[in-house]
VOGU-3710 file (C-alpha; in Angstrom, 3 decimals, decimal comma):
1> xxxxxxxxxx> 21,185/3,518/-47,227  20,986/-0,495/-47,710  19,081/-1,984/-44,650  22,714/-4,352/-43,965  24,122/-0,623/-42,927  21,161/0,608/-40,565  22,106/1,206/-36,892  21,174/-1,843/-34,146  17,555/-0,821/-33,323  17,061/0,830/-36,363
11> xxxxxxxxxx> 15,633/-1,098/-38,574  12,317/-1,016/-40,606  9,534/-1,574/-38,488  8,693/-4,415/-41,063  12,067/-6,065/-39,245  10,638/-6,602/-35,988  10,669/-10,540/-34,597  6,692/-11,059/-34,399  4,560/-13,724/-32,517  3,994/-15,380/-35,729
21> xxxxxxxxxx> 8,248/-15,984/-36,225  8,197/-17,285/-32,559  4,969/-19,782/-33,130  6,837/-20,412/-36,675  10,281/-21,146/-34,934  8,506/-23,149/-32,307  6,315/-25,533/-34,140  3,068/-24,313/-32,185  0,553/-22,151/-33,160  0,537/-18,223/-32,470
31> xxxxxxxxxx> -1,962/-19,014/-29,740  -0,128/-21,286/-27,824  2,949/-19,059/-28,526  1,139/-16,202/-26,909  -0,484/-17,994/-24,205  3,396/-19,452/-23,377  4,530/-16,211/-23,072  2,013/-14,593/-20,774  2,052/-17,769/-18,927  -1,499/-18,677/-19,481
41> xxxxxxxxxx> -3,582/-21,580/-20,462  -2,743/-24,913/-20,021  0,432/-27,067/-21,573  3,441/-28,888/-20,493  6,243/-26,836/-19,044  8,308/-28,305/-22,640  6,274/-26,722/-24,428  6,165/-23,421/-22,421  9,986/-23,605/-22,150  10,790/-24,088/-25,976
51> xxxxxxxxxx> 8,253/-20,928/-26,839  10,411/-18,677/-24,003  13,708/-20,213/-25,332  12,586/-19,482/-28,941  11,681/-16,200/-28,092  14,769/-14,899/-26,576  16,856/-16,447/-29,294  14,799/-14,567/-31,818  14,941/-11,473/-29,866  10,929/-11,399/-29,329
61> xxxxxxxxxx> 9,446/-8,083/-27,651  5,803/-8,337/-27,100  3,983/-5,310/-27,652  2,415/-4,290/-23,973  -0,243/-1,860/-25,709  -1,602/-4,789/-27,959  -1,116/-7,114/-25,244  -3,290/-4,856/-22,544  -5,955/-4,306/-25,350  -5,927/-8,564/-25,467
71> xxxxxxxxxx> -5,811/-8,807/-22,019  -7,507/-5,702/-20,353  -3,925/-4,962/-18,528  -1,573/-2,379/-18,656  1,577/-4,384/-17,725  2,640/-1,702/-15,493  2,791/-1,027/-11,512  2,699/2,210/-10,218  4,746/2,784/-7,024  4,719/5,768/-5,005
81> xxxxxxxxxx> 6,649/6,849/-2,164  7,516/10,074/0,186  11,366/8,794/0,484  12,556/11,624/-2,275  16,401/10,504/-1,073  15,527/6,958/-2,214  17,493/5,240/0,561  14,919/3,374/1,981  12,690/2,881/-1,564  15,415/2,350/-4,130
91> xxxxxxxxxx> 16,414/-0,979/-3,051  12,624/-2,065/-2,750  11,996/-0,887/-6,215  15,216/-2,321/-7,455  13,451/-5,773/-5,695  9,838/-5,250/-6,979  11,210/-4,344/-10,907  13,341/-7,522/-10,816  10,465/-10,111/-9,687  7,976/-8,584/-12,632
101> xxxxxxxxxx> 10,436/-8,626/-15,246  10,612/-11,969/-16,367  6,215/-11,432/-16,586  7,150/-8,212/-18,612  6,039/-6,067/-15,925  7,015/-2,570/-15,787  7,752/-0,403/-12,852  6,519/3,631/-12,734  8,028/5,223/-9,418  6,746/8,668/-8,610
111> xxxxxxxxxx> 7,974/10,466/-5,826  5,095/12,467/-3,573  6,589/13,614/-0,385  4,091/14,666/2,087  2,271/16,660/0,307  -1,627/15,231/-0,481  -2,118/17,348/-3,046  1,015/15,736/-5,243  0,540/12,304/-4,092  -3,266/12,220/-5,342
121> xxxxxxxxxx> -2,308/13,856/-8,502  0,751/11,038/-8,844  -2,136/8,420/-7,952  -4,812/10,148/-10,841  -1,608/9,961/-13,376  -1,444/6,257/-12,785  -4,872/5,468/-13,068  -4,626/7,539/-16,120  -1,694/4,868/-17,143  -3,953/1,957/-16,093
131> xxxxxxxxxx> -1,704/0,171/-14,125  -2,436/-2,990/-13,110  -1,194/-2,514/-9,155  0,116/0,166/-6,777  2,960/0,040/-4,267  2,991/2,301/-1,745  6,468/2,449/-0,848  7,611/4,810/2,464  10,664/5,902/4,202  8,821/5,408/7,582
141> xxxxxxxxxx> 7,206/2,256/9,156  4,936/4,452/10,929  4,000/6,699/8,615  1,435/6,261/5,144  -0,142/8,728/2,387  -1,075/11,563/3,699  -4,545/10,717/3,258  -7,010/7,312/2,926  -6,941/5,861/0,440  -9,822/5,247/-2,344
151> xxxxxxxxxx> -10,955/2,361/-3,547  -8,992/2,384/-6,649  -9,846/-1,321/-8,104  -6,888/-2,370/-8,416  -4,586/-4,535/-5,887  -2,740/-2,322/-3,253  0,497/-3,297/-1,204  2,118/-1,198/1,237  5,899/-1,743/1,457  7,815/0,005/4,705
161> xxxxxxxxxx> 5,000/1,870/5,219  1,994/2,135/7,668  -0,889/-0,607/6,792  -4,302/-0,215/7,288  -5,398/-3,262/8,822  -7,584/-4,400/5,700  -4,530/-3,879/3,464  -1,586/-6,297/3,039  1,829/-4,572/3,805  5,500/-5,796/4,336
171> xxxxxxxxxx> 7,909/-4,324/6,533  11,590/-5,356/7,919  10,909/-6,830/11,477  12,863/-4,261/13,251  12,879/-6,434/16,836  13,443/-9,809/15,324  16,678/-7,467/13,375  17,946/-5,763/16,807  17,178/-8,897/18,685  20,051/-10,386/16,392
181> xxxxxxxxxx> 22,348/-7,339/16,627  22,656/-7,551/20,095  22,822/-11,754/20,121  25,551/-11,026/18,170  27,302/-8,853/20,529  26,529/-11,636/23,180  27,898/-14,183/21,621  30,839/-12,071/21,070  31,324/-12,499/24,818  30,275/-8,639/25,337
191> xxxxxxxxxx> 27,953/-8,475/28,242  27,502/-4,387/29,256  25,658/-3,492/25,551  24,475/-0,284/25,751  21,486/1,346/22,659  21,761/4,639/21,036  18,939/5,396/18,721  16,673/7,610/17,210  13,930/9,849/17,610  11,816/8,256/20,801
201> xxxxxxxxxx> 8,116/8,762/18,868  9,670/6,413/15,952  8,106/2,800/15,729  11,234/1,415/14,540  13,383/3,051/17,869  10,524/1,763/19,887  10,920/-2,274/17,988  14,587/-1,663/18,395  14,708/-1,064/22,175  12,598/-3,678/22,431
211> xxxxxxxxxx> 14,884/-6,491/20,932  17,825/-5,154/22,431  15,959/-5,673/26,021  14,542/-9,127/24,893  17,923/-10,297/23,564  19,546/-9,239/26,668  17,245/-11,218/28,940  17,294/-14,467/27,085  21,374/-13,820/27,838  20,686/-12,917/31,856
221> xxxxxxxxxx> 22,166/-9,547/31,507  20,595/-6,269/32,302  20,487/-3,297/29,740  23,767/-1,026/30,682  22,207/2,157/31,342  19,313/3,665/29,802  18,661/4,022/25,965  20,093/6,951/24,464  18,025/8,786/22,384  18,719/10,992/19,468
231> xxxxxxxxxx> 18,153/12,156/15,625  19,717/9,578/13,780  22,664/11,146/13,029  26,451/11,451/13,524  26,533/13,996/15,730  24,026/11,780/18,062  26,269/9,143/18,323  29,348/11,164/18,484  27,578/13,071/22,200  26,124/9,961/23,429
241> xxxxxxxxxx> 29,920/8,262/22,997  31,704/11,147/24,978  28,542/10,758/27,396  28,999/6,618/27,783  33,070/6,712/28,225  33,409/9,198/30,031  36,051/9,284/32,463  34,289/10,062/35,385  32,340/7,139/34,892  32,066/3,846/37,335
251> xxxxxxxxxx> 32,344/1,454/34,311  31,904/1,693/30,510  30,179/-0,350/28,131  32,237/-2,949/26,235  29,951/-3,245/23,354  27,348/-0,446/22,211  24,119/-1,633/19,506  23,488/1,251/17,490  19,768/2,378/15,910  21,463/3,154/12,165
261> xxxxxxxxxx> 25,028/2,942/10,826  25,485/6,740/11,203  25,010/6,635/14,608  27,418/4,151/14,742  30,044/5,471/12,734  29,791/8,990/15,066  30,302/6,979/18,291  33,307/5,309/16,555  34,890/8,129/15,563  34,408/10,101/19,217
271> xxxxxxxxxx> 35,597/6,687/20,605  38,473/6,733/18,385  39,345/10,325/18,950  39,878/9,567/22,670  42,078/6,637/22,480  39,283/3,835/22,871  40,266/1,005/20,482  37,406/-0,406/18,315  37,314/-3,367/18,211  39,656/-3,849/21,393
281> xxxxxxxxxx> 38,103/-1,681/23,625  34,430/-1,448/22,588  32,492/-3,643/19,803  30,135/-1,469/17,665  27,070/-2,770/15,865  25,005/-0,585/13,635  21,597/-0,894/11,362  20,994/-0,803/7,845  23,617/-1,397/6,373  24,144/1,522/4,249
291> xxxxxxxxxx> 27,441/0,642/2,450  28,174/4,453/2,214  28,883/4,407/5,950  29,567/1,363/6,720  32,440/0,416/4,584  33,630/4,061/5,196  34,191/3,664/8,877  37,469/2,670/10,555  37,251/-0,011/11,283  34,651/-0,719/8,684
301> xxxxxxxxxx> 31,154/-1,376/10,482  29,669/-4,374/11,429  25,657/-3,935/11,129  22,238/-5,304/10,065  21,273/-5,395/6,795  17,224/-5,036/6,537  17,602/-6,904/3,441  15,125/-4,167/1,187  16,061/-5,767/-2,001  13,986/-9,015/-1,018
311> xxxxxxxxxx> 11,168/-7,241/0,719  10,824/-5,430/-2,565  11,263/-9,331/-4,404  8,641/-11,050/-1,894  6,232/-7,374/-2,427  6,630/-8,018/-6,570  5,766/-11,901/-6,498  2,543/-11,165/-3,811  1,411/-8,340/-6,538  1,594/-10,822/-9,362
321> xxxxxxxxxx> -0,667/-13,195/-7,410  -2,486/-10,385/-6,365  -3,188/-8,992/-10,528  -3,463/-13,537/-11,424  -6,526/-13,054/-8,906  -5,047/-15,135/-6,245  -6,235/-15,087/-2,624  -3,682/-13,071/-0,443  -4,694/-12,913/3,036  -4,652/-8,885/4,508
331> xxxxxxxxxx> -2,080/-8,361/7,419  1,146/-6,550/7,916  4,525/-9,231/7,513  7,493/-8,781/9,125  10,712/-10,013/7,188  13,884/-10,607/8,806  17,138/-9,044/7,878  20,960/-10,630/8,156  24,013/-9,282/10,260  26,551/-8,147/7,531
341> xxxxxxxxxx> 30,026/-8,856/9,622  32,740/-6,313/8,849  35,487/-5,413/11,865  33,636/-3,454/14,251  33,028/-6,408/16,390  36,174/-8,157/16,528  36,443/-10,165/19,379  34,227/-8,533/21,513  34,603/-8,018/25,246  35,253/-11,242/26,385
351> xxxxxxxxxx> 39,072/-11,344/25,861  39,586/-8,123/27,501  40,643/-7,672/31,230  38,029/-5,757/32,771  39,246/-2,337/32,660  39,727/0,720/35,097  40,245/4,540/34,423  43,798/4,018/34,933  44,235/0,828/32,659  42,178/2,116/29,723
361> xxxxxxxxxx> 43,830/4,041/26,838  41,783/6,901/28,032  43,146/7,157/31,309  42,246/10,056/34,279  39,922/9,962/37,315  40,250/7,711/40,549  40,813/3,395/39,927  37,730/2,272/40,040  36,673/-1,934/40,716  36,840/-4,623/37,983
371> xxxxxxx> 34,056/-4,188/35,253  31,504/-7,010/35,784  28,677/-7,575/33,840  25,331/-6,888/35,099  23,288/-10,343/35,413  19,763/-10,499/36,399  17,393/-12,669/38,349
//
């Protein structure tokens, strides 16, 4: 078969655009080629620029085996996490792949669990790889490996996972994130928010309390009712809804900040299913933003979006500085997320009349007084 009739990609290996056409292309010699392209050395950013240009024109592919033998790297980061559903760890691998491509940086995920036994053989199969770096990527703030870690020699980041203090981690900022939920809601005009969560012995319900509480007192309004705990689920906010408009109650909430967005979209549909209009009636916040749920709901939900994709960005660029040999001081960050507005929220509570038992949709039980919201101080 002539070579002009060979498949894309399957040419002779004799075919492939070297360092030597890019230099040639370029005008500069294959050293300063190669030092353009793995962004060492010094020249002008020109130069550096023309080599790059050159090399995508040409269709360049550096060899990472010959350039780990040159450089004593592997070009690869490992990343492990216990998050086998991936809805936590996706995005932040999505993040962390697309901040070492353009340094030809590949990403290995493995997925360990719980179990030590896996996640130390996962770890030996990346040292076996040499990578350059490990990500240790969980499902949990709260919760690491299942074991300390070795020195490994190599540069370590935790991302939305327990940090040892020595280490450098990055997690969302879970109070700074409900904090805005719930400012939100306030500014809104809602002023009886009530919390349903998770699990109590979870960090992130325990950060999440806490910013609904703070943002409430910077507005001089007390927390309507206590926190309503559950298991992050439907279900959970589907009993805690029946339980918070209940008819028998003095007053309902007019806004309710929920820990995750299928809390949320259970307490919407038990508010629904007994004639409470959302957003009329009761504004609905939720966390995560997981588009599966939150575009799904009627009306579709209005939430916080921990912004994972970034945190996995800002955890690839600290691991590059981290493999240049750059100082990174250890400590835990906390990034902040952004309130994703959909129609959950509508106009909040402000524009309603304060409403009885007899004047809400719901109807039943004795009139009751006007709603007021609950100031402090």
């Amino acid at each position: 078969m002539p070579d002009d009739d060979l498949p894309e990609n399957t040419a002779p290996a004799n075919c492939r655009v070297t360092i030597r056409d890019v230099a040639r292309q370029t005008g500069v010699s294959v050293t300063t080629a190669s030092r353009a392209l793995n962004e060492i050395g010094r020249m002008t950013p020109e130069t550096r620029n023309r080599v790059r240009a050159a090399a995508a024109e040409l269709g360049y592919r550096p060899n990472s085996i010959a350039r780990g033998l040159v450089g004593k790297r592997s070009f690869a980061v490992g990343l492990i996490t216990n998050d086998t559903y991936g809805r936590f760890t996706l995005p932040v691998a999505a993040g962390l792949s697309s901040s070492m491509a353009d340094r030809g940086v590949s990403v290995f995920l493995c997925a360990g669990e719980d179990d030590a036994e896996r996640v130390k053989a996962n770890i030996d199969a990346m040292q076996d790889r040499r990578v350059d770096g490990l990500v240790i990527a969980g499902k949990r703030i709260d919760r690491g490996l299942p074991f300390e870690l070795p020195d490994l020699g190599i540069p370590v980041i935790y991302a939305n996972a327990s940090c040892p203090p020595d280490a450098i981690g990055f997690v969302p900022d879970d109070q700074l994130n409900a904090h805005m939920a719930v400012s939100h809601l306030v500014a809104r005009g809602c002023c009886r928010i009530a919390h349903v969560t998770g699990k109590k012995d979870f960090e992130a319900s325990s950060l999440r309390v806490r910013g609904w509480e703070e943002a409430l007192a910077e507005a001089n309004l007390s927390p309507f009712g206590d926190v309503c705990y559950g298991n992050w689920s439907e279900e959970c906010g589907y009993t805690a809804a029946l339980e918070l408009l209940a008819p028998g109650r003095a007053e309902w909430p007019d806004a309710v900040f929920c820990g995750n967005d299928q809390i949320a979209r259970g307490l919407i549909d038990a508010a629904t299913s007994i004639g409470v209009d959302v957003p009329g009636d009761l504004a609905v916040v939720g966390f995560d933003n997981w588009e599966i749920f939150a575009k799904a709901t009627r009306p579709p939900l209005t939430t916080v979006d921990m912004e994972l994709l970034e945190l996995g960005r800002v955890v690839g660029r600290t691991m590059l500085d981290l493999i240049d040999g750059k100082d990174v001081e250890p400590g835990l960050r906390r990034l902040p997320g952004r309130i994703v507005e959909r129609r959950s929220c509508g106009g909040g509570g402000a524009d309603l009349e304060p409403r009885t038992n007899e004047t809400s949709r719901h109807g039943g039980g004795n009139q009751r007084e006007d709603t007021k919201c609950h100031t402090t101080g």
